[in-house]
N, C-alpha and C positions, 0 to 999 in steps of 0.2 A: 504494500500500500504506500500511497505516495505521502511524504511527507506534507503537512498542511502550511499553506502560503504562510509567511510572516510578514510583520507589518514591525519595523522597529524606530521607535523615536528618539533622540536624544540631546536632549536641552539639559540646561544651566539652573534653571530652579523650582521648584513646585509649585506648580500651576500651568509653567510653560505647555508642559503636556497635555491637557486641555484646552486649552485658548487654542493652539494648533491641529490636533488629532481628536477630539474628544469623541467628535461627529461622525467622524469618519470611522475612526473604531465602533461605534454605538452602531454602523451601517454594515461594518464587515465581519465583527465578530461573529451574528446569531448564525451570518453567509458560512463558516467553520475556518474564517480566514482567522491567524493566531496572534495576539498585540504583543508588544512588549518595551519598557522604555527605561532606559536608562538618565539618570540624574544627576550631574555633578557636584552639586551643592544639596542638604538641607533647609537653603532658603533662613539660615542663622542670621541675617542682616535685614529679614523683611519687616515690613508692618506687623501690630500687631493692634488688631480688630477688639473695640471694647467688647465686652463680654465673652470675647472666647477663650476665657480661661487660661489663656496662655500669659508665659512670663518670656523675659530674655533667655532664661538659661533653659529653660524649658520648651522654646521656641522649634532648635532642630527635631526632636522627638515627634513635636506634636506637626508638625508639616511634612514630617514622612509619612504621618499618620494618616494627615488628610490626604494628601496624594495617595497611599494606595487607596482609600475609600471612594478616592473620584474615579481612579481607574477601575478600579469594582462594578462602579455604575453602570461602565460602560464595554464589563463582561473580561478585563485584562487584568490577568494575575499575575504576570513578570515584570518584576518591577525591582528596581535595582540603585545605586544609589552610590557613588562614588567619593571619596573623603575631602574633595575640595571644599575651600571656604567661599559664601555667598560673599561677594565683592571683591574678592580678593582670585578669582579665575587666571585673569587677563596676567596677574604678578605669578602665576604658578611655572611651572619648566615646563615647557610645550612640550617635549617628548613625553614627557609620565602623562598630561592629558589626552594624548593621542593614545598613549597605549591602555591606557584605561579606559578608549572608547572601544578600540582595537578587539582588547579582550573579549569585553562585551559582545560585538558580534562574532565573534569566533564560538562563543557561549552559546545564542540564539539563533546564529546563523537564518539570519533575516532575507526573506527575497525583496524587500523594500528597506530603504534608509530615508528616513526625516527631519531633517533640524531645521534650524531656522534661517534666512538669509545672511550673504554677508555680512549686512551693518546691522544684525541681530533683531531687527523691526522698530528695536525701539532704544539703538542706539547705543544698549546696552553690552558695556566692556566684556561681561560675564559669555553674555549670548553670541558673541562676536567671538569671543577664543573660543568658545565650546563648535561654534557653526565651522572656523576652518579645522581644529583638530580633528571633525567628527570628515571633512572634506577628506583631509589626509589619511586617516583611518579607516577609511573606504576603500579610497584608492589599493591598499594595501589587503584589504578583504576580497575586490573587487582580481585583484592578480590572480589568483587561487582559483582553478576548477571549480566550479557549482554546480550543482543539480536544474537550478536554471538561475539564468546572467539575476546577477541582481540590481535593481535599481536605485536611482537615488535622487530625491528632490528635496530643494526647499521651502519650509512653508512660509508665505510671505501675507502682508495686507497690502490689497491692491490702492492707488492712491486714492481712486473714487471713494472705496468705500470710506479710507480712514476722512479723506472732506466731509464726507455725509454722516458719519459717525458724529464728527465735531460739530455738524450742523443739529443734529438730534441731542446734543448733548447741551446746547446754550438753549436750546427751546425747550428743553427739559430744566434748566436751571443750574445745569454741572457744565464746571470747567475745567474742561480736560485737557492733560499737560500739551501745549502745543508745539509745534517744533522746534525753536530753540527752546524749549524746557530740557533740564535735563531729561532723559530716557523719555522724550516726547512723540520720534518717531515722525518720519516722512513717507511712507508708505515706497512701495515699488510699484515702479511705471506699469499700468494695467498690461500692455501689450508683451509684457516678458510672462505671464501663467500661461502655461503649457496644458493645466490641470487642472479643472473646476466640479468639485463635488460639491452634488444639490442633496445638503444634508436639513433639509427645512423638518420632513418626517420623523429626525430623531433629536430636532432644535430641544425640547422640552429634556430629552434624556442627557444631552451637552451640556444644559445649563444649569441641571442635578448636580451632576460628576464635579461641573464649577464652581457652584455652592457649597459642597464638601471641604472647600478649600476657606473656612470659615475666619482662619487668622487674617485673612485679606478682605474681608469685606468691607473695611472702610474705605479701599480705594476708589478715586472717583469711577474708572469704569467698570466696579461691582457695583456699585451702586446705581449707573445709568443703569444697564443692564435691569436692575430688579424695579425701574422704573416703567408705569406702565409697560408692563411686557416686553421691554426693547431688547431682551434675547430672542426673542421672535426672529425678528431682523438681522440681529449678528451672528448666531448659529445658524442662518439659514444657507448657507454654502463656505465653501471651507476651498482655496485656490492655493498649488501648488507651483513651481518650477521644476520640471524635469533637465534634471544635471546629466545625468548618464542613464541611460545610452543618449546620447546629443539629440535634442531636437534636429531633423534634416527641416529645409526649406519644401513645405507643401503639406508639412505632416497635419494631421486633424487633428484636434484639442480631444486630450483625455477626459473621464466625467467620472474615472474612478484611479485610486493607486493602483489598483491589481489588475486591472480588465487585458494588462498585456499579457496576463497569465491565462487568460478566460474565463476569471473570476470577477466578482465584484460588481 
């Protein structure tokens, strides 16, 4: 029997995984396609949301916690978790980062790879060393015979949406960081997604798995979000970049990670 597609993610801090894949997992799991995400930080430098119980030093624990509880939601039990420090990535020895992504999929041996774009979406140093280590790590997963080629994209916010995002978010009364903000985030040029999943039928089970992520909810965009229904709109599709194998000139836009497999 043949082994079942994997799907593997690997971001910088708890919740990346969500905000990126949530949907799409929620869409490909029940399919018997397999998740799995690796983490490099505990998320020990984030926010911390009144009433969720948490403290500073209690912080990493309780955001591994939520993070596996969001991927649960959305049917993914490998989940993994790297010893780097939240903010302090970018300062780490790029070799040990790489090889700690490396590992990982040598572990999982993924027919899909996910991170996030090169300027990490939101600018963020963390997201930015984890997206090329996770590039070079590939590369080096990708030299090795497979059972089939595996692929590899990054998940990005196309520019329209993050303007229309900012426009729903002053008429809702939030103000959300804007581009020169720190970690504000310019979106990537619509015309570079290769890959657009219409996850609008599993938006409500996206925005569960996001909510699990309770030490963050006072950030402004959990909060838009649980604003009149405005995960409606933002779980409603999920757009990727196809890295490898290279988009050619003429190719069709993808509407799933896996459909190269005949899944999804």
């Amino acid at each position: 029997m043949a082994r079942p597609i994997t799907v593997a993610g690997i971001f910088a801090h708890p919740d990346d995984e969500t905000w990126s894949l949530g949907g799409s997992f929620a869409l490909l799991v029940p399919k018997g396609v397999r998740g799995a995400v690796w983490t490099a930080t505990r998320g020990q430098a984030g926010e911390i949301a009144e009433g969720s119980g948490a403290t500073r030093e209690t912080l990493p624990e309780i955001r591994e916690a939520e993070e596996r509880a969001a991927m649960a939601e959305v049917g993914v039990e490998r989940v993994e978790f790297g010893d780097f420090v939240d903010g302090e990535v970018d300062a780490a020895d790029r070799d040990t980062l790489t090889t700690g992504v490396h590992q990982f999929l040598e572990r999982e041996q993924p027919d899909v790879v996910v991170t996030m774009e090169p300027a990490g979406v939101t600018t963020h140093p963390d997201h930015m060393a984890v997206s090329a280590a996770t590039l070079a790590a590939f590369g080096a997963y990708a030299a090795t015979a497979r059972e089939r080629e595996p692929r590899f994209y990054y998940w990005g916010v196309p520019v329209s949406d993050l303007v229309g995002w900012r426009q729903v978010g002053r008429a809702s009364g939030y103000q959300l960081p804007g581009e020169d903000d720190p970690y504000g985030g310019r979106g990537t040029p619509d015309d570079q997604f290769t890959c657009m999943v219409d996850t609008s039928t599993v938006a409500e089970q996206a925005y569960r798995a996001l909510r699990r992520h309770r030490t963050q909810a006072d950030d402004p965009w959990y909060q838009l979000l649980g604003h009149q229904d405005n995960w409606r709109a933002v779980f409603a599709r999920s757009q990727f970049i196809r890295v490898h194998p290279a988009p050619r000139p003429g190719d069709p836009p993808e509407f799933s990670l896996v459909e190269a497999f005949g899944s999804g």
